[in-house]
C-alpha angles and dihedrals in degrees: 000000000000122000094216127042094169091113094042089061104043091062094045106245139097135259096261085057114143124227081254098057090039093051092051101040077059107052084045089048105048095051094045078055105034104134079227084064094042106039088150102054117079093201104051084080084066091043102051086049089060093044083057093046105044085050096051092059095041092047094067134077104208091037093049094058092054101044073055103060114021102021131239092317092074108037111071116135118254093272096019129267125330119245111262104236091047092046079055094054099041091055092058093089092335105165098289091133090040087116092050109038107012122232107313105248097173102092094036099045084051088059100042086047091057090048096049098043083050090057086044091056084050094048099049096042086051089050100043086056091054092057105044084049079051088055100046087048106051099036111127128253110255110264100013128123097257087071095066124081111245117258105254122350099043100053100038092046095050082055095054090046082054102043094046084252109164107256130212100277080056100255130106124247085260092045090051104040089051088048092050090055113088125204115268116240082260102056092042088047095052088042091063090044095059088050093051094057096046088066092043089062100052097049097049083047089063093036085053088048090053092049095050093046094073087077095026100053095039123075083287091223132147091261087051095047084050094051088047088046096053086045097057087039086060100052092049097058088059089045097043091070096054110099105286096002101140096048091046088050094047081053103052090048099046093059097038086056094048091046087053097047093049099048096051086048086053083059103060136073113331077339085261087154098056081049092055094048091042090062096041092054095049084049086061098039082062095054091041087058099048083050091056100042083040092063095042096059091041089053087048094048097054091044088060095041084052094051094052084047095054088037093058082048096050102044130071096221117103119257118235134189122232088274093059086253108141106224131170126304111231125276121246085247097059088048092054093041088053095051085057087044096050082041092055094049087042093055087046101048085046086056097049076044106051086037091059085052092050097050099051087050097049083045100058095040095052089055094051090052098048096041090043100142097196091065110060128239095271089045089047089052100049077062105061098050101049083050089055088049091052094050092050088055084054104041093047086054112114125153125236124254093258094047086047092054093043087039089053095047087045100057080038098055085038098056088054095047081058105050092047094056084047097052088053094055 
């Protein structure tokens, strides 16, 4: 029995309502409400605050169960409520596959690299001029002392740096000159990357054996694998709405099926069928990465097609064809259909991307958690093949007409919502 039932309504479900439901009245509700969709309603703005913030109690486990028992009064979030067009924007990919996939570094790391590599290019061409002012001051007067080699030490030192002598601070003129040169921004940043994900994957490794031990610790019967199997579906039918939810899910389950595979044929006879799977699955992570490269060159192409459009636009001078022929400039309208078009291949080329990344770091997890030496062979096995079965749950996932369509307004709504936060920065 709950004492209020205000933010129930709101969202348009009952009491009894599941995460899932909940998840889903509120992604229909906040786009019938969204003050974009109602420009001319002065309260839709009030309403789509309540939907936010009914959804942001219900939302929550701990929060739920306090709205339940004790009303409103009670069950304010830890800093109060979230604004409602920055809730909107949080749920459109939000972390909802963190446990699963880690927090994607790819694109960002791309960006920090350029930006570092960038500072180092700075760094060496400001050093280089100091020593070459260093140089021009401290170059001898023809015909003075300071010109000559000394009698003994000097000389005879310069020949034991040439020739890898060992020197007086015990290491030779290689030795000296390796340890002088320090690592470049670069170097050290992708230093701390590799260590970071290290960790990650050991933490989501730990994270994937707890999941699965909740069928390889338990009787293992058929009744057991079903019960497993509802839970996951579940879950993937939460995860399945976020933006691209239902490619990252397909994903996750297509390499957790092949890991699997190839670790149970690595269990039979000379091992030839994890063999089998091993190749097939480099033969895809080949193609995954011309796709990738692929979309990348073709978003690059059309910016550059899009900048010489908005700099004909933007000049006086006559525009001519290869032959000298002076044609049209392009219309406001061409420019604005090729920048959806450049955000559209953008937006492809960060999803092959992101799914490369995905991919690596579900690969390497899984082969943490199924060679893993501290678990023995029968324990490994279980599993495998409660990883294949749960690859199975995710790669079966697809969403319905009418949650493709919902699915579709709401990241649409959404992307707006973000250029336009952007735009006021």
């Amino acid at each position: 029995m709950v004492v209020d039932t205000g933010y129930y309504e709101i969202l348009g479900v009952t009491p009894t309502a599941t995460a899932v439901e909940i998840k889903k009245a509120y992604r229909k509700k906040s786009v019938q409400e969204h003050p974009d969709k109602n420009r001319d309603d002065p309260m839709a703005t009030e309403r789509f605050q309540a939907i936010s913030e009914a959804y942001q109690v219900l939302s929550d486990e701990d929060l739920r169960g306090k709205y339940d028992r004790f009303g409103k009064t009670e069950a304010v979030p830890k800093g109060g409520f979230e604004d409602a067009a920055e809730q909107f924007s949080v749920i459109f990919g939000g972390d909802a596959f963190a446990s699963y996939i880690g927090e994607l570094q790819l694109l960002k790391n791309l960006q920090r690299t350029e930006e570092l590599s960038a500072e180092d290019e700075r760094e060496k061409k400001r050093e280089e001029e100091e020593k070459a002012k260093t140089k021009t001051e401290g170059e001898p007067l023809a015909g003075s002392n300071e010109s000559k080699p000394a009698a003994n030490g000097g000389a005879d030192q310069n020949v034991a740096l040439h020739n890898g002598d060992t020197v007086a601070d015990g290491k030779t003129g290689a030795e000296a000159e390796a340890s002088s040169k320090k690592k470049t921004k670069v170097e050290l940043f992708e230093e701390e990357q590799e260590e970071e994900k290290r960790k990650r994957i050991i933490e989501l490794s730990q994270v994937l054996i707890d999941r699965l031990s909740i069928l390889t610790e338990s009787s293992y019967d058929d009744a057991c694998k079903m019960s497993f199997e509802r839970k996951f579906e579940e879950e993937a039918n939460l995860l399945k709405m976020e933006s691209f939810g239902l490619d990252i899910l397909h994903t996750i389950g297509e390499v957790y099926y092949e890991q699997a595979k190839i670790f149970l044929g690595s269990q039979n006879l000379f091992g030839w069928g994890g063999l089998f799977h091993s190749m097939r699955a480099k033969g895809g992570l080949v193609m995954d990465t011309l796709r990738t490269v692929s979309a990348a060159i073709d978003a690059q192409s059309t910016m550059k097609e899009l900048e010489k459009m908005k700099t004909a636009t933007e000049n006086d001078t006559p525009l001519l064809d290869k032959n000298g022929v002076e044609i049209a400039k392009p219309s406001p309208e061409e420019v604005a259909q090729q920048e959806q078009l450049l955000m559209g291949k953008v937006l492809s080329a960060a999803w092959y991307g992101s799914k490369f990344e995905i991919m690596s770091t579900l690969r390497a997890v899984c082969d943490t958690v199924l060679n893993d030496e501290s678990a023995g062979v029968p324990t490994r096995i279980r599993r495998a093949e409660a990883l294949k079965l749960l690859g199975k749950v995710f790669q079966r996932s697809f969403r319905t007409k009418v949650e493709q369509e919902e699915a579709q307004v709401f990241e649409e709504l959404v992307t707006e919502a973000t250029k336009k936060k952007k735009h006021s920065n």
